[in-house]
N, C-alpha and C positions, 0 to 999 in steps of 0.2 A: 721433401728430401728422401724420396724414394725410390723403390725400383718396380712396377708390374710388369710382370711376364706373362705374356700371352700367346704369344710365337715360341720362335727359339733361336737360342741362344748357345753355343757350342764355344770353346776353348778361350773362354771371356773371362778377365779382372773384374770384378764388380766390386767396389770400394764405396761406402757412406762410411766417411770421417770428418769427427769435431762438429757435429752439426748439432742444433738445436728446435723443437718443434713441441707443440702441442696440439691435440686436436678433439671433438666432443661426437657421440653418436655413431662409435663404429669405422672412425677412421683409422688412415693408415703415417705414420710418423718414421720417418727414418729407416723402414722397413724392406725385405725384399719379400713379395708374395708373387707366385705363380702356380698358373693354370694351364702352363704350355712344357715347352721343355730345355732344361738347362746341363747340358753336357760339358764334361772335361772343365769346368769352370772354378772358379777362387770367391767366393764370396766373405768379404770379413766388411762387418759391423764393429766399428772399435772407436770408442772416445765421443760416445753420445750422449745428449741429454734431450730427454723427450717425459709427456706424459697425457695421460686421453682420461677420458670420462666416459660414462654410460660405454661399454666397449671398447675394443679399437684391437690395433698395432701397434708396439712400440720395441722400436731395437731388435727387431725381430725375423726370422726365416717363417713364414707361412707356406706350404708346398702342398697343391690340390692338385698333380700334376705329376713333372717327372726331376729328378735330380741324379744326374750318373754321375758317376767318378769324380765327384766333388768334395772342394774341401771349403769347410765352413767354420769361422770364428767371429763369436763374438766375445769382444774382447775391451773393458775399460766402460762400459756405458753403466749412466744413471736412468733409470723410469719408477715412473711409477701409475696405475691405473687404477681407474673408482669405477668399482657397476662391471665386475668379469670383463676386465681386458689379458691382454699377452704382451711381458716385457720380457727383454734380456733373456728371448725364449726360440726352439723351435719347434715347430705345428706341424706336423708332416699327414697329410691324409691322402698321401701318394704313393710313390716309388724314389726311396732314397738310397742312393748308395753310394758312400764315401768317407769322410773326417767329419767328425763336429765337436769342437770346442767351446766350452761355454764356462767362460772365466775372466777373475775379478773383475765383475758387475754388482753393483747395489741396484736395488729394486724393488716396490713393493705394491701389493696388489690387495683391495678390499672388495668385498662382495663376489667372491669365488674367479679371483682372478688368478693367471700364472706367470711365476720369476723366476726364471734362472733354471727353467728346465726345458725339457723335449718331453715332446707328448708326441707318442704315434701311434695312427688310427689305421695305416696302411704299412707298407715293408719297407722296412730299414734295415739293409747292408753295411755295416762298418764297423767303427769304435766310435764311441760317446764318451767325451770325458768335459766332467762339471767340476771346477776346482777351484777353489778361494773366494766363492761369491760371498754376498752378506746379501741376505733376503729374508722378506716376512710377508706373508699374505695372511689375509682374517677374513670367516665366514665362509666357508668351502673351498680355500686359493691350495694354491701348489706352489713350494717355492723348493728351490733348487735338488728338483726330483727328476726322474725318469718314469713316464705313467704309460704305458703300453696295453693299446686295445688290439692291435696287430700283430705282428710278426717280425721279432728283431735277429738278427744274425750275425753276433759278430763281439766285442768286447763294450761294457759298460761299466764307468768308474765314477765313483763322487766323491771327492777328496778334500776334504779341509774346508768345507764349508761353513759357516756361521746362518743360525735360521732361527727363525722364531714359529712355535706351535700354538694356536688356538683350538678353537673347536673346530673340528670336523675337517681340518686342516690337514694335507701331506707335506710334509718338510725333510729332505735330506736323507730321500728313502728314495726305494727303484718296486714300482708296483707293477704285475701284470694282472692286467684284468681283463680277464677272458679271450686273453690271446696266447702268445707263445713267445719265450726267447731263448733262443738256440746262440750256446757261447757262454760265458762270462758276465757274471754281473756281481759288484761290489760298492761296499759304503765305506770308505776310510778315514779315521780321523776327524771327525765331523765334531766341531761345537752346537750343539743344540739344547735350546731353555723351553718351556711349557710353561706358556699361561693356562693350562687347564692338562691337570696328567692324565697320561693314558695315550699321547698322541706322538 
């Protein structure tokens, strides 16, 4: 139930809706990942259930490649992932630039997995807004965060999230690390509990 991109792709609907998957070792589930280029395009992820094991994708935007003038939702899905997978998330280690929405999703992620956030390793142009998910990751996970090793430009919002904190855990935060974000960046309203304080 998914989409790889390896070409390109230019002023395209791309819809995965109400679908269900599971899969083990680093697959891919309901997801769009590309390696090529996606312009002017509508990507939404909405009303999914999926979940992986030892790795994977799930409900997710993976981008190693290019994303212009895009707008991206994911929107209503359930996952969950064992052994560092990616649910109800976007992965950007390219060039992004557009909308990305990432709201009411439930998700949860064990063994340094990520839910309900954007992580980027590469440039991101736009607004980012995370808003009303419920997420928990435990043992190194991310759950409805923004984690930046790149370079973001533009607005970043988390709003009314609900998350759960373990050890060594980010939850319902906007972290850079060792990159740059030029613009806006805010945590509002956010429910958050600690299974271990300090996080």
């Amino acid at each position: 139930n998914s989409v790889d991109v390896g070409g390109s792709i230019a002023g395209a609907q791309i819809a995965i809706l109400g679908n269900q998957g599971s899969t083990q070792g680093g697959g891919t589930v309901n997801s769009v990942k590309g390696s090529g280029s996606i312009k002017g395009s509508q990507i939404s992820i909405i009303g999914n259930r999926g979940s992986t094991q030892r790795g994977g994708t799930v409900n997710s935007v993976e981008n190693s490649g290019s994303i212009a003038g895009a707008s991206i939702t994911l929107v209503g899905n359930q996952g969950s992932a064992t052994g560092a997978g990616t649910v109800n998330s976007v992965d950007n280690k390219g060039q992004l630039t557009g909308q990305v929405l990432i709201a009411a999703n439930r998700g949860s992620a064990t063994l340094g997995g990520t839910v309900n956030s954007l992580v980027n390793r590469g440039l991101m142009t736009g607004s980012v807004v995370i808003a009303g998910n419920n997420g928990s990751a435990v043992a190194g996970g991310t759950s409805n965060s923004v984690i930046n090793h790149g370079v973001i430009t533009g607005m970043v919002a988390i709003v009314g999230t609900r998350t759960a904190a373990a050890a060594g855990m980010t939850s319902g935060s906007v972290r850079n690390i060792g990159g740059a974000i030029v613009g806006s960046a805010g945590v509002v309203g956010n429910m958050a509990y600690a299974a271990n304080p300090g996080y």
